[in-house]
N, C-alpha and C positions, 0 to 999 in steps of 0.2 A: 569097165575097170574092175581089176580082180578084189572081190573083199579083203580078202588081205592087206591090200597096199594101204586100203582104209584106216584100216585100226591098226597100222606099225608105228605110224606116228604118236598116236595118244598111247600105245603099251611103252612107248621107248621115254614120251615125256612121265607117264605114271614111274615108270622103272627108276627113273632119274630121282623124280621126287622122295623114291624109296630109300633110298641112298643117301640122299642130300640130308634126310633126320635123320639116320645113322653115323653121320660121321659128324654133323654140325654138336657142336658141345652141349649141354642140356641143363646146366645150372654155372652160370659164372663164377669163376674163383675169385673170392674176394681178398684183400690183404689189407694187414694191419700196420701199425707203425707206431712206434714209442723211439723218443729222443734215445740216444746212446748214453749210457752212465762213463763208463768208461773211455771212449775217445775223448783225446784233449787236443786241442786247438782247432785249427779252421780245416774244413772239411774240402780236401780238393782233385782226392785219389779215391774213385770208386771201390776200388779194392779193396785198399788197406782199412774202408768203413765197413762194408763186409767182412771182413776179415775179423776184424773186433766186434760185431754184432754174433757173430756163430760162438766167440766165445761165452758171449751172454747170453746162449741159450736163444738167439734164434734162427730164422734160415739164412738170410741175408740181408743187405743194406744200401744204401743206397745216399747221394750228399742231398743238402735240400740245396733248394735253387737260390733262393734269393741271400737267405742267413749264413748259408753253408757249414751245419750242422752236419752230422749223420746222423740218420735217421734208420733206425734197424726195423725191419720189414719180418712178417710171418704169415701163415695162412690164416684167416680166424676160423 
């Protein structure tokens, strides 16, 4: 058997792995969340709690589940 055909498989799995921690992300985004000052009443439009959170200075928002609050979201 030719040497080559040997080592194409382990350069083709090393290549891969080369790869694979180049694109795989390297530090998790983490996010924050503070209740909404501003939105009033019950929380049941993703949007519109977004929408009021960017006014408050942050990126976006999001309802909570069980309360149904808004909850406005940022990076920390």
């Amino acid at each position: 058997m030719d040497p080559s055909r040997k080592f194409f498989p382990a350069v083709f799995v090393l290549l891969l792995l080369v790869v694979a921690t180049e694109v795989a992300p390297t530090e998790a985004k983490r996010e924050c969340e503070a209740a909404s000052v501003r939105f009033k009443g019950l929380c049941m439009v993703q949007t519109n709690c977004a929408n009021v959170c960017l006014t408050e200075g942050f990126t976006g928002g999001r309802c909570s589940s069980f309360v149904r609050k808004c909850m406005c979201t940022k990076p920390c």
